[in-house]
C-alpha positions in Angstrom: 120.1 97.8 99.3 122.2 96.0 96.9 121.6 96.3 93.3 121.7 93.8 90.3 124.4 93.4 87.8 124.6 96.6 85.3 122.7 99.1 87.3 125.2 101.8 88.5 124.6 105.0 90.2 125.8 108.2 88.6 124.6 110.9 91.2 123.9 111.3 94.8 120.6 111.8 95.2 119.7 108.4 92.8 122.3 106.6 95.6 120.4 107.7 98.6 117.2 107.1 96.7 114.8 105.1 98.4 113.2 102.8 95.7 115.8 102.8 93.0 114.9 100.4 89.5 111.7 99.2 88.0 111.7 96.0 90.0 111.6 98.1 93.6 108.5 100.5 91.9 106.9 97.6 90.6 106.9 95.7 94.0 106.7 98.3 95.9 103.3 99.2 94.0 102.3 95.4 94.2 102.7 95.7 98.4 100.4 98.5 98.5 98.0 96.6 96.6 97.9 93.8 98.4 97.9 95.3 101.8 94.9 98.3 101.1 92.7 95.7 99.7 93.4 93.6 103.0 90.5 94.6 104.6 88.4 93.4 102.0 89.2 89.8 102.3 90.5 89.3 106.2 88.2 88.8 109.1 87.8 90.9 111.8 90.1 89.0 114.0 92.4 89.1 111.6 92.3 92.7 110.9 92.9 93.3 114.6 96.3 91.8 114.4 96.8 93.5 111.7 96.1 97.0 113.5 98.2 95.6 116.2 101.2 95.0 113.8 100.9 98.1 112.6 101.1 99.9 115.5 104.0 97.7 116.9 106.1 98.1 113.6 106.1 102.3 114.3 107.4 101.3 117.6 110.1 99.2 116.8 111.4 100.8 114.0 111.7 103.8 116.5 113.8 101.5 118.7 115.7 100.4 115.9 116.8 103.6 115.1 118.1 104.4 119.0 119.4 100.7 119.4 119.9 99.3 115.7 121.8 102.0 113.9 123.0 104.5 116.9 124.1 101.5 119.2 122.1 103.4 122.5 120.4 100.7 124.3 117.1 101.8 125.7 114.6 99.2 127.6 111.8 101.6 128.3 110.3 102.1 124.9 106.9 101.2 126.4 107.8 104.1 128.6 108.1 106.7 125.7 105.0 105.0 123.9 102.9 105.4 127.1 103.5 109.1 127.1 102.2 109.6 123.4 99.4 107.6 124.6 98.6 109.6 127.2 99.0 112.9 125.4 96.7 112.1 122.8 94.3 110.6 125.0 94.5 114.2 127.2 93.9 116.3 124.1 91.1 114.7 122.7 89.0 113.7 125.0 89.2 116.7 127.5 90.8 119.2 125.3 89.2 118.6 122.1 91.8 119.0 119.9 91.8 117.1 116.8 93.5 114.0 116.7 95.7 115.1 113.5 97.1 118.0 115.6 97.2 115.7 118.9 99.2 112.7 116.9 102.2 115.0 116.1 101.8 116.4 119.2 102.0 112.6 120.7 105.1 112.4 119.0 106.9 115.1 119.6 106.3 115.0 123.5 107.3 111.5 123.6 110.7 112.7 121.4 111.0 115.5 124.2 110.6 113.3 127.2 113.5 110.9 125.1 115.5 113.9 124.9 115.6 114.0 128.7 116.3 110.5 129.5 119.1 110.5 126.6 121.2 113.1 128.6 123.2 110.5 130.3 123.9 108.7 126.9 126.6 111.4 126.3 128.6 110.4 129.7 127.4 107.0 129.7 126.9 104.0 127.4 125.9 100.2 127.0 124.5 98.5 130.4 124.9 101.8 132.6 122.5 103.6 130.1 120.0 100.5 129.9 119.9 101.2 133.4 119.1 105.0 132.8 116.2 103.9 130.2 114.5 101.5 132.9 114.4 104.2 135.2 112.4 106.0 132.4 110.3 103.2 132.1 109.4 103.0 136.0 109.1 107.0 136.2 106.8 107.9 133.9 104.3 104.8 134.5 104.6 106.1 137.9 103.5 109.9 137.1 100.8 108.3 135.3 99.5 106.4 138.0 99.7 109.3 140.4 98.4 111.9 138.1 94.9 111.1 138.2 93.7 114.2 137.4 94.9 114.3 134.0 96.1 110.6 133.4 92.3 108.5 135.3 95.6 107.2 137.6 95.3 103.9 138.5 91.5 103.5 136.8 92.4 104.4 133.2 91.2 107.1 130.8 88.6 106.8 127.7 90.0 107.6 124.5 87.5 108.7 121.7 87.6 107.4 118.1 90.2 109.4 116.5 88.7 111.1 113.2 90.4 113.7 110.5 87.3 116.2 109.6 84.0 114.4 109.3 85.7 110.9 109.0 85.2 108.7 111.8 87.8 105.6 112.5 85.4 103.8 114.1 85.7 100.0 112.5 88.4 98.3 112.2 88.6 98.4 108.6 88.6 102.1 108.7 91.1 102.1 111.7 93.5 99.9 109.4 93.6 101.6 106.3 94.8 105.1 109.2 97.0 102.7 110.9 98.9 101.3 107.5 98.8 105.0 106.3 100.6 106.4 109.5 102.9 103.2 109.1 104.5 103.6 106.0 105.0 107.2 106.2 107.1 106.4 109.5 109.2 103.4 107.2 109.5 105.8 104.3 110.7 108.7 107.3 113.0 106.1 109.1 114.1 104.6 106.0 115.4 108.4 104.9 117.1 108.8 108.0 119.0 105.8 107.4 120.1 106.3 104.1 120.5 110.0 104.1 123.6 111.8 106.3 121.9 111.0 109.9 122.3 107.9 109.4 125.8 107.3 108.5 126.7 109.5 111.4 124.5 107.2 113.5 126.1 104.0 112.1 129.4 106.0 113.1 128.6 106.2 116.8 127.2 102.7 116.8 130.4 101.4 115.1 133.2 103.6 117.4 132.0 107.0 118.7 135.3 107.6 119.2 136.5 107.6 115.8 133.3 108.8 115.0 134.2 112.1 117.0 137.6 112.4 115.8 135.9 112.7 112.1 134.2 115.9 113.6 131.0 114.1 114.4 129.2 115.9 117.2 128.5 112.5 119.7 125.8 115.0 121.8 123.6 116.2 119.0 123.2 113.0 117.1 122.7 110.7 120.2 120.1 112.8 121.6 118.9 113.5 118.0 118.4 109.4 118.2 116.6 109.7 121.1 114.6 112.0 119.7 113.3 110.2 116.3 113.0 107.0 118.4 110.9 108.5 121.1 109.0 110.3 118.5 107.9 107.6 116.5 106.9 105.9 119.9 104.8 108.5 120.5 103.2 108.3 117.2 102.6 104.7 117.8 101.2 105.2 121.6 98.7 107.6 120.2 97.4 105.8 117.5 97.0 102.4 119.9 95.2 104.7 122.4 92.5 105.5 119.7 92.5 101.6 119.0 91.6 100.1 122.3 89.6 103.2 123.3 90.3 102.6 126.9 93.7 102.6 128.7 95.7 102.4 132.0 99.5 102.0 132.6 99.5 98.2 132.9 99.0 98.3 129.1 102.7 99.8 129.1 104.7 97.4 130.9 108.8 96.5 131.0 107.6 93.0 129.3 106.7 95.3 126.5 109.9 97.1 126.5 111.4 94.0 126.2 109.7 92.1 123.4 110.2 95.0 121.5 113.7 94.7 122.0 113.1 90.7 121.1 111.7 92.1 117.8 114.5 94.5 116.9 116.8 91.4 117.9 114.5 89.1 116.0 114.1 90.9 112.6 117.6 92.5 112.4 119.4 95.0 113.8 120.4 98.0 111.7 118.2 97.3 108.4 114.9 99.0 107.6 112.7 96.0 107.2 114.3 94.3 110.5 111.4 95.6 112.4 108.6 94.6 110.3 110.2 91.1 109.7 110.5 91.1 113.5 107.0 92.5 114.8 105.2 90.1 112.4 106.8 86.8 112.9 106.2 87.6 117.1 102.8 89.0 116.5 101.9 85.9 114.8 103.6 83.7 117.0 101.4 85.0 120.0 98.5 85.0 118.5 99.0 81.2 117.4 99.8 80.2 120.9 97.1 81.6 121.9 94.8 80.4 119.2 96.3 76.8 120.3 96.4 76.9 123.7 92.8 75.4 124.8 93.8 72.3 122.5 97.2 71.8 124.0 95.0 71.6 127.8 93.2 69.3 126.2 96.2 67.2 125.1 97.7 67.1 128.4 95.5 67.2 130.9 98.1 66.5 133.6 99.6 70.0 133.2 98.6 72.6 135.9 95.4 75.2 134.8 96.6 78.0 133.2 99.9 76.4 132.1 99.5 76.2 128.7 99.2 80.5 129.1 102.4 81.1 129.6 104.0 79.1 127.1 104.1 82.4 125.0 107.1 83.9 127.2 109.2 80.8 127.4 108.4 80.3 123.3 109.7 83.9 122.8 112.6 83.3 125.0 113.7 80.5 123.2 113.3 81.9 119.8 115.7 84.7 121.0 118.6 82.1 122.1 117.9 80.2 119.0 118.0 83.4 117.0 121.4 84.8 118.7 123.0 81.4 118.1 122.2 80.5 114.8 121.3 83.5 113.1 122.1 86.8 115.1 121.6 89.4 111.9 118.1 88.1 112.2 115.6 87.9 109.4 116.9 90.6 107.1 120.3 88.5 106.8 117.9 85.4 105.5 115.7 87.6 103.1 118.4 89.3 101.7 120.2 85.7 100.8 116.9 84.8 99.4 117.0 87.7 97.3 120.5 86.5 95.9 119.4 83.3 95.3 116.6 83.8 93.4 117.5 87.2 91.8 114.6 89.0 92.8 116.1 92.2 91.2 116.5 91.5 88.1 115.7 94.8 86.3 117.8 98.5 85.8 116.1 101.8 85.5 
């Protein structure tokens, strides 16, 4: 993050710090604010977005961490989210294990399952392991299909309300002050990794793994390590949208999922920390707007085949990808960060 005019740096530790001067406390303080009072002034529809946003945001900055600042191209995130899902979903409903132990255990299974799939990332790279990733994507819906036993196959499983000792998550108010919790440790955790020695090996692969192994960078650890925390903070986010919807199947993990989230990453800014969130909310809004629209666009062209007007959302988000990889493709961090140098948003020192 770049600093204003003055403000220096003496130590390490103050350079890998995560918030740095007054300004980033003092915002920082005033983002909390406004987002754990949310509940208090949106309506319920809104707060459901909101959840949903959440959720996503864990997701993709997972995915932004594989693709973003290691350069490994994965397209079955939903995959890896599906299996935290499922995990979760296993151990509290016919295990009874409580859902604090069952949402680490969410992650790390997911982070396991990643560690599998990222084998071939040490031979193999770019298109050939995208490939590799949608087979992920296509095997383990496929096991949890097949699996009825455990998984409800086909039909689904029931999910109960997740709850930490007598506290219950069962309104949505209550579900988004857990879901923004479990959210912001996850930036905070990503945003470490970034800044801290993981992440400039990871920009180092990204960048030229060769070189990167020449400087006595081990390419097999760290890529698999990236598959790891990716997968891992997929996992968190499958199990916490498993206790959202209370019921799932497989078809709420599908490729088109994969791909927006990719679209997000894309969208927001690859490589930056708040890429992802700039990315997952201006998509998460933009569906819920076309849908929010749709019946009056029907109305206003009645000519148009029934059910058209549904699937403008796809050819929307298509198009705001091209757009975005023509005319801006460093995303929505690039723009906030030159609205931050135009209008000196950090002003102050320590």
């Amino acid at each position: 993050m770049d600093l204003p005019c003055g403000t220096r740096n003496y130590d390490y530790a103050r350079d890998m710090a995560v918030l740095r001067t007054r300004t980033h406390w003092a915002l920082f303080i005033a983002l909390l604010v406004i987002v754990f009072t949310a509940p208090l002034y949106l309506s319920r529809s809104s707060l459901s977005i909101a959840n949903l946003i959440g959720i996503t945001i864990i997701a993709v900055t997972g995915l932004n961490i594989l693709i973003g600042y290691c350069g490994q191209l994965s397209i079955g995130h939903a995959g890896f989210m599906a299996v935290g899902a499922y995990t979760t979903a296993i151990f509290t409903s016919k295990l009874g294990i409580p859902f604090p132990i069952s949402l680490i255990c969410s992650g790390l299974s997911a982070g396991l399952i990643g560690i599998i799939f990222g084998l071939p990332s040490v031979r193999v790279k770019g298109f050939y392991l995208a490939i590799t990733t949608i087979a992920a994507q296509f095997i383990i819906i496929w096991v949890i299909n097949h699996w009825g036993s455990a998984t409800g196959g086909f039909v689904g499983i029931s999910v109960p309300t997740a709850s930490i000792g007598g506290l219950e998550f069962d309104t949505d108010a209550r579900q988004f002050y857990l879901i923004m919790v479990v959210t912001s440790l996850c930036l905070f955790f990503a945003k470490s990794i970034a800044r801290g020695r993981i992440g400039r090996a990871f920009v180092a692969i990204r960048d030229n793994d060769l070189a990167a192994q020449v400087m006595g960078i081990n390419l097999t650890y760290y890529k698999l390590l990236a598959f790891f925390i990716g997968c891992f903070l997929a996992g968190i986010a499958g199990a916490l949208f498993a206790h959202w919807v209370g019921f799932m199947n497989a078809e709420s993990f599908t490729l088109t999922d994969s791909i927006l989230f990719i679209g997000m990453v894309v969208i927001g800014g690859l490589g930056t920390t708040i890429g992802p969130i700039l990315g997952v909310v201006a998509i998460r809004v933009l569906q819920d707007r076309l849908i929010y629209f749709s019946p009056a666009l029907e109305s206003a062209f009645p000519a148009l085949p029934s059910g058209f007007t549904v699937g403008i959302g796809p050819i929307v988000f298509g198009l705001v990808i091209i757009l975005f990889l023509i005319l801006e493709p460093r995303g929505l961090a690039h723009r906030w960060m030159l609205f931050k140098a135009a209008y000196r948003l950090w002003p102050f020192s320590y």
